[in-house]
PDB file with SEQRES, HELIX, SHEET and CRYST1 records, atoms N, CA, C and O in Angstrom:
SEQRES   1 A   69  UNK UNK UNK UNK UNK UNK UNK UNK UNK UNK UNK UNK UNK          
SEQRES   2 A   69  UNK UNK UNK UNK UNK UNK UNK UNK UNK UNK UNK UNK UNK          
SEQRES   3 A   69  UNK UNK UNK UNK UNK UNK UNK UNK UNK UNK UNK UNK UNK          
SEQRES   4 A   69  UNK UNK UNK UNK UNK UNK UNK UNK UNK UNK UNK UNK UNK          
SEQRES   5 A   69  UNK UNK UNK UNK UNK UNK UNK UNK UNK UNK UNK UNK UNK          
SEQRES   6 A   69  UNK UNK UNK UNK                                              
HELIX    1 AA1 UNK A   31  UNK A   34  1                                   4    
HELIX    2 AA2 UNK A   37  UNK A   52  1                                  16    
SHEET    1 AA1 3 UNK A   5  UNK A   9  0                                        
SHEET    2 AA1 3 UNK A  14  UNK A  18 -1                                        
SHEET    3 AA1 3 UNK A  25  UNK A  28 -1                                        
CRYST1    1.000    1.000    1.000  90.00  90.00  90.00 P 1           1          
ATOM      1  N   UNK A   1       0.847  -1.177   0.000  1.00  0.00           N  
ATOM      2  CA  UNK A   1       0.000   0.000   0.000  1.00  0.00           C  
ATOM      3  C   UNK A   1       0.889   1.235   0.000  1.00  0.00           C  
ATOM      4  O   UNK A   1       2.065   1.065   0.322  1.00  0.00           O  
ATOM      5  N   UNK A   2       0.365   2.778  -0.406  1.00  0.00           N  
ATOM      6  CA  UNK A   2       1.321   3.512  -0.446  1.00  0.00           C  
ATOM      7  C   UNK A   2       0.043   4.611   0.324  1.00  0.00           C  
ATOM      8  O   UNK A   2      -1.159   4.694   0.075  1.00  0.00           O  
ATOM      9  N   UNK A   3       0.834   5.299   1.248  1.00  0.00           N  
ATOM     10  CA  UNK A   3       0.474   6.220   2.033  1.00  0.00           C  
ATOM     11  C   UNK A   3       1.184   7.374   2.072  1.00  0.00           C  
ATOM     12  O   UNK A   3       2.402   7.391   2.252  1.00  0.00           O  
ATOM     13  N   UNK A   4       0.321   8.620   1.874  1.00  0.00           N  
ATOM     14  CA  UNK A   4       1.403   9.607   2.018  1.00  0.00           C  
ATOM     15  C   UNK A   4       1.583  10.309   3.299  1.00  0.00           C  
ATOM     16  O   UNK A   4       0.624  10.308   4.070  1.00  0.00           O  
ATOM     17  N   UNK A   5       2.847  11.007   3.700  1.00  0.00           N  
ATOM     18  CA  UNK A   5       3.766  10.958   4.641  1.00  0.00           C  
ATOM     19  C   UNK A   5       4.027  12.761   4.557  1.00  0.00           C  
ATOM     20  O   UNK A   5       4.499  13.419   3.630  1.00  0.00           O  
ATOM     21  N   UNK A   6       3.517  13.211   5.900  1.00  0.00           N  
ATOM     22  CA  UNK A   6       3.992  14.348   5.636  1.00  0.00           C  
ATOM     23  C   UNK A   6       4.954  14.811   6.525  1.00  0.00           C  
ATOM     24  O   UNK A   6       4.842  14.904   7.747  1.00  0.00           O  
ATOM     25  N   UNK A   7       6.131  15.163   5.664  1.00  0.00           N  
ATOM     26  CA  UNK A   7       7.608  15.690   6.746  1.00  0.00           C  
ATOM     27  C   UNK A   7       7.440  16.485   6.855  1.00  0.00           C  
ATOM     28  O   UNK A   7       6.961  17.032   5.862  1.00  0.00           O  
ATOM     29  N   UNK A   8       7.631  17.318   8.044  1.00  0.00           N  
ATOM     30  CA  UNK A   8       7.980  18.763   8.675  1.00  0.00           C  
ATOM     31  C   UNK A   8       9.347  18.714   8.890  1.00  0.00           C  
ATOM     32  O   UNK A   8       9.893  17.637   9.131  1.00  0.00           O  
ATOM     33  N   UNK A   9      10.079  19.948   8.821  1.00  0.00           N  
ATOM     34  CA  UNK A   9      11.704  20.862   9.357  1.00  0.00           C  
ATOM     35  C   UNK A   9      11.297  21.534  10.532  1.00  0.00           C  
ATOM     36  O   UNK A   9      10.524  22.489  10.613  1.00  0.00           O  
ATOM     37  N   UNK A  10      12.036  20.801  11.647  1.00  0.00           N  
ATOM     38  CA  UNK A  10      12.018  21.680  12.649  1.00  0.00           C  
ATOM     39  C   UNK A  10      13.166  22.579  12.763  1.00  0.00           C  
ATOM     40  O   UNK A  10      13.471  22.955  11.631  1.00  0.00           O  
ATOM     41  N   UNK A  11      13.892  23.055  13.614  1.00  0.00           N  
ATOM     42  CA  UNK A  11      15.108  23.955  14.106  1.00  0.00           C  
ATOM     43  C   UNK A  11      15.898  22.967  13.943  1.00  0.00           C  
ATOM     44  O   UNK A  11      16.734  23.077  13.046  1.00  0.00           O  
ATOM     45  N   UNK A  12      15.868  21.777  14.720  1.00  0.00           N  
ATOM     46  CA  UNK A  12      16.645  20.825  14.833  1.00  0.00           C  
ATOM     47  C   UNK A  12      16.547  19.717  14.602  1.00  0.00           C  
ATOM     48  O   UNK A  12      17.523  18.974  14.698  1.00  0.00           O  
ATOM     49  N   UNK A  13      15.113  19.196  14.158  1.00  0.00           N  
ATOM     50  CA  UNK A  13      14.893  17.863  13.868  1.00  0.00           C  
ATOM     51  C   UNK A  13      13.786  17.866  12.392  1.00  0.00           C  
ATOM     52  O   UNK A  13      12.973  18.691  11.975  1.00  0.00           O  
ATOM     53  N   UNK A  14      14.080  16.986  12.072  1.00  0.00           N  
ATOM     54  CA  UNK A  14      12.548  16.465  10.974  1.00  0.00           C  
ATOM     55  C   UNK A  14      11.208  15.821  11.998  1.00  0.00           C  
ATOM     56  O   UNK A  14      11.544  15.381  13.097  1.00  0.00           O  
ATOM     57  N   UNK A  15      10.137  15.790  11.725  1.00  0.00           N  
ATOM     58  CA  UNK A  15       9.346  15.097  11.999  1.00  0.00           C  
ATOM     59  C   UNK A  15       7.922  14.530  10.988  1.00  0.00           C  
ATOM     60  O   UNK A  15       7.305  15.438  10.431  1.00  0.00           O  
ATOM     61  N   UNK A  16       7.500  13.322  10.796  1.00  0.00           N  
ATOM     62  CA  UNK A  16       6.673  12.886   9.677  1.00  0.00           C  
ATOM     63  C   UNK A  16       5.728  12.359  10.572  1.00  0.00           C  
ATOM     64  O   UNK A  16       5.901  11.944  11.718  1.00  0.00           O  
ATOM     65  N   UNK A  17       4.409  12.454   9.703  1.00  0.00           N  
ATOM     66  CA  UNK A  17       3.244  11.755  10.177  1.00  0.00           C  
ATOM     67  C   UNK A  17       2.311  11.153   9.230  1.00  0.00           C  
ATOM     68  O   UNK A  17       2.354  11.903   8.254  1.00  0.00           O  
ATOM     69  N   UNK A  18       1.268   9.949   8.921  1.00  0.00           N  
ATOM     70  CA  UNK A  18       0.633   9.454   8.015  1.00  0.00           C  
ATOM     71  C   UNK A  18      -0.485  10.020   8.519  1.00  0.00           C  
ATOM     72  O   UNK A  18      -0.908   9.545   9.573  1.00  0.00           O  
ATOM     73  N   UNK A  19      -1.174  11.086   7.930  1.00  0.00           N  
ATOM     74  CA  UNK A  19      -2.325  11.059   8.103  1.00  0.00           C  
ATOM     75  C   UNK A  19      -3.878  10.405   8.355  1.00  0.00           C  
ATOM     76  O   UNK A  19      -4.825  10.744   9.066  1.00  0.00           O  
ATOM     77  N   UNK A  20      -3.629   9.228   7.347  1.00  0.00           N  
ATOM     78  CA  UNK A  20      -4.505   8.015   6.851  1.00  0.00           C  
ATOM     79  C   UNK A  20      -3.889   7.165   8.065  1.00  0.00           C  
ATOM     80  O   UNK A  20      -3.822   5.973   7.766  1.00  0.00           O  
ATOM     81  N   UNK A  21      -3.546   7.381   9.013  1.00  0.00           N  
ATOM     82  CA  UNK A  21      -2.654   6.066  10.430  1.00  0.00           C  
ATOM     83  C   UNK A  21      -2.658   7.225  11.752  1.00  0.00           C  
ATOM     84  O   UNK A  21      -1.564   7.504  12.244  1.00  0.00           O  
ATOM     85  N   UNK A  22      -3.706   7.776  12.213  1.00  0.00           N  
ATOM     86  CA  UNK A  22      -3.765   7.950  13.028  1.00  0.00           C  
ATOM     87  C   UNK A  22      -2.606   7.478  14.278  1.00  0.00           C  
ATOM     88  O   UNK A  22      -2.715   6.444  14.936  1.00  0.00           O  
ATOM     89  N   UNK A  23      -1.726   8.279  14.395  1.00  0.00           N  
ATOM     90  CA  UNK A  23      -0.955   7.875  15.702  1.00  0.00           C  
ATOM     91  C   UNK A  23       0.488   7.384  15.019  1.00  0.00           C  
ATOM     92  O   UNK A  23       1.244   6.805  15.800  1.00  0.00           O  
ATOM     93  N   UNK A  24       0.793   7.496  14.113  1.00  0.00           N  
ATOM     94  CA  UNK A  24       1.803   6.571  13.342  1.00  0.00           C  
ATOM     95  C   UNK A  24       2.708   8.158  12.511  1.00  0.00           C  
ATOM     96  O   UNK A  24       2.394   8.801  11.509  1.00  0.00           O  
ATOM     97  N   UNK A  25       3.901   8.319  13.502  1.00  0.00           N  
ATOM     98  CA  UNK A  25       4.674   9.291  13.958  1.00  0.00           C  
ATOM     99  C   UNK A  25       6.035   8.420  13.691  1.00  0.00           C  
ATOM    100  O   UNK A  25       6.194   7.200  13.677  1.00  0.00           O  
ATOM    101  N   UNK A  26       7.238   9.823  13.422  1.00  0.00           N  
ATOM    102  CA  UNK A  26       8.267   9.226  13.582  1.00  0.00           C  
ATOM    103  C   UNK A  26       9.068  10.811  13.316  1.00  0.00           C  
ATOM    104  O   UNK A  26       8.776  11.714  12.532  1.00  0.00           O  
ATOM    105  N   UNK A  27      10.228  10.687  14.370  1.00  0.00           N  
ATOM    106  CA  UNK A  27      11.271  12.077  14.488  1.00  0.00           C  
ATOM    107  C   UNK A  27      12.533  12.040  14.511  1.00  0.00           C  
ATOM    108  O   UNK A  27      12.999  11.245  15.327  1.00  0.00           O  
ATOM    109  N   UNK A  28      13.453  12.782  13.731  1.00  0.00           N  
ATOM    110  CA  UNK A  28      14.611  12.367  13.523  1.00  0.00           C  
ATOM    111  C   UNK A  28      15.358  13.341  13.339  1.00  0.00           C  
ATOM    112  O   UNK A  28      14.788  14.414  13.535  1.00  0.00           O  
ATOM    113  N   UNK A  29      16.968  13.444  12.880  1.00  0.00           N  
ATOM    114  CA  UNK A  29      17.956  14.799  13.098  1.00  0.00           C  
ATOM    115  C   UNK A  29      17.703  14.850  11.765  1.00  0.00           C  
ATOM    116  O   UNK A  29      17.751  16.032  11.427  1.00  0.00           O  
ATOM    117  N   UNK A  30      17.439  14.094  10.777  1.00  0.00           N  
ATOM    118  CA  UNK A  30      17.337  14.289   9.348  1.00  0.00           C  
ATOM    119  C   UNK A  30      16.345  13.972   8.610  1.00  0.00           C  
ATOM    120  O   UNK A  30      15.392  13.379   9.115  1.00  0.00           O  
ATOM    121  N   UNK A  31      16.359  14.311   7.219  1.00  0.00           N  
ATOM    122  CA  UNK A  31      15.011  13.997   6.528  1.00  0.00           C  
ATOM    123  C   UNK A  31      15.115  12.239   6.190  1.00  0.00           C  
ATOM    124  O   UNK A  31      14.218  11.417   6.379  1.00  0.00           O  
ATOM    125  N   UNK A  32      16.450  11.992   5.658  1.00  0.00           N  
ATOM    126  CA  UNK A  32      16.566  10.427   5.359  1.00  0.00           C  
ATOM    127  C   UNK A  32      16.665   9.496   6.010  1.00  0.00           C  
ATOM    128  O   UNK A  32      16.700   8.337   5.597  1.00  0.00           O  
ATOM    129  N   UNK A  33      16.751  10.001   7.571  1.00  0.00           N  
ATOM    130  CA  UNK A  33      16.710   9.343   8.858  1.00  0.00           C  
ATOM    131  C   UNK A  33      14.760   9.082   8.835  1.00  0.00           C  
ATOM    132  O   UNK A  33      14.125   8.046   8.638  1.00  0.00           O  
ATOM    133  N   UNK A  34      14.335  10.323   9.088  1.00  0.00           N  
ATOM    134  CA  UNK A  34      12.990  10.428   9.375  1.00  0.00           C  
ATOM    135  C   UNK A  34      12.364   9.795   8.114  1.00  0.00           C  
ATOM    136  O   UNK A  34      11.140   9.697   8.195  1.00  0.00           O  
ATOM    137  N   UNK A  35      12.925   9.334   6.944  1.00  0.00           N  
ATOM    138  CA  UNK A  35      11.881   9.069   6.023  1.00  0.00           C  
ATOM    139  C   UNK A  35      12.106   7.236   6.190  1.00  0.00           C  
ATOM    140  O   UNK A  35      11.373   6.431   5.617  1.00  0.00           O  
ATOM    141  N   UNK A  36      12.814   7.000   6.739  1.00  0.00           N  
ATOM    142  CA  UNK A  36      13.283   5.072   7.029  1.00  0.00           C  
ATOM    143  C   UNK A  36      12.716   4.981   7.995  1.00  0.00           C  
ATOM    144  O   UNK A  36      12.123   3.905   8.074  1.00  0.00           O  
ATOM    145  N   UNK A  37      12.510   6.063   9.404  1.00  0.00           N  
ATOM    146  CA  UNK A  37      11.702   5.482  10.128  1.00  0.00           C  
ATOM    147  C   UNK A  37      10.264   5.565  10.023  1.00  0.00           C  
ATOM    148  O   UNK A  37       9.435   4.762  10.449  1.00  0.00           O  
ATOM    149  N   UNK A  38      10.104   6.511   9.474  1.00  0.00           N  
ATOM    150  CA  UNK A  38       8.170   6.165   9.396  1.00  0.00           C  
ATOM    151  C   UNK A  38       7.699   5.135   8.449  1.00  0.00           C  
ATOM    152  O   UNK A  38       6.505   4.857   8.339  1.00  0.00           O  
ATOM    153  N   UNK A  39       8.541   4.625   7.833  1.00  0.00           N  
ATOM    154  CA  UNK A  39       8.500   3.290   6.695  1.00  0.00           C  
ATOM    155  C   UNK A  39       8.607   2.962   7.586  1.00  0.00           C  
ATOM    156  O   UNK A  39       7.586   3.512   8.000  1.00  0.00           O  
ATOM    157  N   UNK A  40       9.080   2.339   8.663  1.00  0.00           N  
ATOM    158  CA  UNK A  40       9.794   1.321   9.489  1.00  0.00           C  
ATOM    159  C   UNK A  40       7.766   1.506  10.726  1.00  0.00           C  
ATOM    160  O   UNK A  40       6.969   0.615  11.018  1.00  0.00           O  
ATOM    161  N   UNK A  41       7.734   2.848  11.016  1.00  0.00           N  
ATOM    162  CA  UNK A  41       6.042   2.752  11.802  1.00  0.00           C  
ATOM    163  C   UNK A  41       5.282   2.364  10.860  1.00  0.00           C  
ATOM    164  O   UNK A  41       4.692   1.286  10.942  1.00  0.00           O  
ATOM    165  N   UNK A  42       5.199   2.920  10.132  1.00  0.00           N  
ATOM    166  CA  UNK A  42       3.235   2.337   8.789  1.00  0.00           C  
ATOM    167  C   UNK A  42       3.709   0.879   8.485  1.00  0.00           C  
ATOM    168  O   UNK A  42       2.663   0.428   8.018  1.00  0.00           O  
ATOM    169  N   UNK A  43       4.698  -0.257   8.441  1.00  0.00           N  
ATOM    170  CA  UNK A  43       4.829  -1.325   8.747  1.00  0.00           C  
ATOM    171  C   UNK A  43       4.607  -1.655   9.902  1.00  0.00           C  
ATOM    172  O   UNK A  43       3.824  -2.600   9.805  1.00  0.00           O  
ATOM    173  N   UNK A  44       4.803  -1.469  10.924  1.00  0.00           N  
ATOM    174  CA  UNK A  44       4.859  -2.039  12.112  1.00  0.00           C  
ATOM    175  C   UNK A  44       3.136  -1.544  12.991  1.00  0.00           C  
ATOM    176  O   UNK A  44       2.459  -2.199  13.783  1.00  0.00           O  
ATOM    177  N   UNK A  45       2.968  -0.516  12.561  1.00  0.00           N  
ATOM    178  CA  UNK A  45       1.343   0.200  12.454  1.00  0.00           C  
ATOM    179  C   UNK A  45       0.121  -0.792  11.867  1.00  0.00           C  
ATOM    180  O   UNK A  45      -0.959  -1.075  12.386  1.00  0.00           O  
ATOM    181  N   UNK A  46       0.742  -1.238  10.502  1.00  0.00           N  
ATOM    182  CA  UNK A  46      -0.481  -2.025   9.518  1.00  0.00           C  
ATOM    183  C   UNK A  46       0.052  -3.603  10.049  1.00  0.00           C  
ATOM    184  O   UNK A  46      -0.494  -4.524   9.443  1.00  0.00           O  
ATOM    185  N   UNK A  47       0.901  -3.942  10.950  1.00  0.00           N  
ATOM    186  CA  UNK A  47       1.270  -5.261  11.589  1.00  0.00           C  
ATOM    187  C   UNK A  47       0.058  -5.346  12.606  1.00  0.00           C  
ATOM    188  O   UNK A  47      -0.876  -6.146  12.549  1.00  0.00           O  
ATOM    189  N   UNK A  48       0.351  -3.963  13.919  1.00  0.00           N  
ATOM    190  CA  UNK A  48      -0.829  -4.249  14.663  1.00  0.00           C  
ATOM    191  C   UNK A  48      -2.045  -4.497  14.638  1.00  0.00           C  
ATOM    192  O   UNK A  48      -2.762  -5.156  15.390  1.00  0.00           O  
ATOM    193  N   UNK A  49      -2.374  -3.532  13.086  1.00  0.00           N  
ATOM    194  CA  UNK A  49      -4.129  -3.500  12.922  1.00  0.00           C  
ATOM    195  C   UNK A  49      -4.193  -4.900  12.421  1.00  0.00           C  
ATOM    196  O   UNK A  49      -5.182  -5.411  12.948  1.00  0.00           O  
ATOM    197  N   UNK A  50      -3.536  -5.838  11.571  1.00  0.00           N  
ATOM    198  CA  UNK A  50      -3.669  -6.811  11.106  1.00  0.00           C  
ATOM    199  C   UNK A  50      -3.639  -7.932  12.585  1.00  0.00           C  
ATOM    200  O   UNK A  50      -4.379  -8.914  12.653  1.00  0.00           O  
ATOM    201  N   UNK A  51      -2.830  -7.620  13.483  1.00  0.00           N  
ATOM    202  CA  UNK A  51      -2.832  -8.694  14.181  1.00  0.00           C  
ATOM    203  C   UNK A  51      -4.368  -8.555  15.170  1.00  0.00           C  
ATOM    204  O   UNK A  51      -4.739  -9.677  15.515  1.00  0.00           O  
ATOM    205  N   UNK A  52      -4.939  -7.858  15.479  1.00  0.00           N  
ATOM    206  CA  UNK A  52      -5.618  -6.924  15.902  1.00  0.00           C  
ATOM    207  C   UNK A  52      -7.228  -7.545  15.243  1.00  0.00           C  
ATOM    208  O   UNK A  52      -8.201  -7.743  15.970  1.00  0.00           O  
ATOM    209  N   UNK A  53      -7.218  -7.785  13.696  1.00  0.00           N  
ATOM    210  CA  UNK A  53      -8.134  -8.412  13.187  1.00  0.00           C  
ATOM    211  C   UNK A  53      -8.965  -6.602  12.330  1.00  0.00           C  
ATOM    212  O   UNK A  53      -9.846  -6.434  11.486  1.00  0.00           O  
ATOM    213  N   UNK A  54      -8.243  -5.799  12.988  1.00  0.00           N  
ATOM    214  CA  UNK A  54      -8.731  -4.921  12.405  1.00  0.00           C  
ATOM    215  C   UNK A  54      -8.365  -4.605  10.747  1.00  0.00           C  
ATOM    216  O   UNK A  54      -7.326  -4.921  10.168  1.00  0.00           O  
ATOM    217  N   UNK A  55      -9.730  -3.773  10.086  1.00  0.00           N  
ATOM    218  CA  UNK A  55      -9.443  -3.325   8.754  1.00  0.00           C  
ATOM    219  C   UNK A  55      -8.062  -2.342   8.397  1.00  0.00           C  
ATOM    220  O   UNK A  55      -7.870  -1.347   9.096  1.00  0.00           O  
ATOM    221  N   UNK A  56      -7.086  -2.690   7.239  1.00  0.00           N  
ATOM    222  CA  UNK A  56      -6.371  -1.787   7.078  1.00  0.00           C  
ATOM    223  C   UNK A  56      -7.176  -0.530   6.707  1.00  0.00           C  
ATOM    224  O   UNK A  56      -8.328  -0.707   6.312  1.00  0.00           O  
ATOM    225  N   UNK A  57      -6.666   0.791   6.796  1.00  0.00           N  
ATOM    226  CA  UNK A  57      -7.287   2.001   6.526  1.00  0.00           C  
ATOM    227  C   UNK A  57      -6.926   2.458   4.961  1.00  0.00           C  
ATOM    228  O   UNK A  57      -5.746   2.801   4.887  1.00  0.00           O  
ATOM    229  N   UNK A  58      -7.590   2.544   3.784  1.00  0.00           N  
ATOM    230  CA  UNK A  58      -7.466   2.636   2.296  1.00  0.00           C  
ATOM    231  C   UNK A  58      -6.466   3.982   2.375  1.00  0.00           C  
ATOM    232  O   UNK A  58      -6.430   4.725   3.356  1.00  0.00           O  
ATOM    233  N   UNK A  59      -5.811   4.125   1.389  1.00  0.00           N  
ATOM    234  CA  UNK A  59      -5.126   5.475   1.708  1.00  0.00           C  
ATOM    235  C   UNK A  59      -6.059   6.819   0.870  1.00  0.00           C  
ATOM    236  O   UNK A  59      -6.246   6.696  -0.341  1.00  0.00           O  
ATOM    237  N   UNK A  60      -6.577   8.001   1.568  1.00  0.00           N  
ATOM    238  CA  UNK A  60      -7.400   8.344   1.087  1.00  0.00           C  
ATOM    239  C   UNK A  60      -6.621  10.108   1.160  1.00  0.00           C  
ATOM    240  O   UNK A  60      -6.703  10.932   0.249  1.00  0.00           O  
ATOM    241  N   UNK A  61      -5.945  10.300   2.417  1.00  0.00           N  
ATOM    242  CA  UNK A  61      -5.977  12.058   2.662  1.00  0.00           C  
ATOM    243  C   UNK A  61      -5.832  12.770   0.952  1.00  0.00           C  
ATOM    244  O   UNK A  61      -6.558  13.560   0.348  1.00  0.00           O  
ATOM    245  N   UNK A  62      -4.849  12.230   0.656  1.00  0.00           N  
ATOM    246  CA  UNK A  62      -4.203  13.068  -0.496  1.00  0.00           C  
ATOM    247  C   UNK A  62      -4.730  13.375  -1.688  1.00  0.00           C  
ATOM    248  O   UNK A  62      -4.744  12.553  -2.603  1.00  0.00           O  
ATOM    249  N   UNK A  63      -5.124  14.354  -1.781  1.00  0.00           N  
ATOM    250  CA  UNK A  63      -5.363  15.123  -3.270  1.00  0.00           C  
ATOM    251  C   UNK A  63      -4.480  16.302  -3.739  1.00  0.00           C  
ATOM    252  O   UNK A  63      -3.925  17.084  -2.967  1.00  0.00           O  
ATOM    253  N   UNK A  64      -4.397  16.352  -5.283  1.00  0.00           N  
ATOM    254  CA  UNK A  64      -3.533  17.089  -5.934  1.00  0.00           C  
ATOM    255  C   UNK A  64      -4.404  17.725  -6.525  1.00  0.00           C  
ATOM    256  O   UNK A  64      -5.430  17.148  -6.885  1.00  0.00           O  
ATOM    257  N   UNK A  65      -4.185  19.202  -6.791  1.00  0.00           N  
ATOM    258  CA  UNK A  65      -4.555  20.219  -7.607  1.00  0.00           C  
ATOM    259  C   UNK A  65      -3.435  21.019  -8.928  1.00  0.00           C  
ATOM    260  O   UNK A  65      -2.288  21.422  -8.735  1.00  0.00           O  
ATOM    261  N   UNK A  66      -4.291  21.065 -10.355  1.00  0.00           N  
ATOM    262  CA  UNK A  66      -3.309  21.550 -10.910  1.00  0.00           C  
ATOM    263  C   UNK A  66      -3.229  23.140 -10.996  1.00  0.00           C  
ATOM    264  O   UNK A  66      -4.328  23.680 -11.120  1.00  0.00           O  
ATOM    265  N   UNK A  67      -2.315  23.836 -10.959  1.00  0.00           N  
ATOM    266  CA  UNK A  67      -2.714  25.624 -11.144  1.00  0.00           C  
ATOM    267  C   UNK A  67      -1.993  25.913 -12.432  1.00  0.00           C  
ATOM    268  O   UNK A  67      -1.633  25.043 -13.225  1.00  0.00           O  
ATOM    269  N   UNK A  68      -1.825  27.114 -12.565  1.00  0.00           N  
ATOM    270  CA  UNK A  68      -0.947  27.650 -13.673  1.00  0.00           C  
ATOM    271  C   UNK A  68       0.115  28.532 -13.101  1.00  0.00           C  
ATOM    272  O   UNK A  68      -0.212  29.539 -12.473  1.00  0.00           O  
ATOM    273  N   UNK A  69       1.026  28.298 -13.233  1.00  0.00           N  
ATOM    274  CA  UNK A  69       2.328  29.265 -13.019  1.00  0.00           C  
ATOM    275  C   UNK A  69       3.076  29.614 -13.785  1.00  0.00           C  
ATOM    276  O   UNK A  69       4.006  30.347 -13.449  1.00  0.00           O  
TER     277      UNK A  69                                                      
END                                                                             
């Protein structure tokens, strides 16, 4: 499944969150740090709901708009 992942820049750290995964966080000194570990939560996230018996969640937040520039 592919979920999108939104990174923030802090002062000092990155931080990402899946919108579509409630609770499924991950923070790091870098962006390529922070982008292996939230791969590393939305696996270990869609492990619990599965063990859990619960439905995975479809990936839905993301929409794109086109403009003119």
């Amino acid at each position: 499944m592919r979920y999108a992942v939104i990174v923030e820049e802090g002062e000092t750290s990155f931080g990402a969150h899946v919108p579509d995964l409630p609770g499924c966080v991950a923070v790091a000194s870098t962006r390529a740090e922070v982008l292996r570990l939230i791969r590393e939560a939305v696996a270990f996230h869609l492990e619990g709901l599965r063990e859990q018996g619960s439905p995975l969640p479809a990936p839905s937040t993301v929409a794109f708009v086109d403009v003119a520039a």
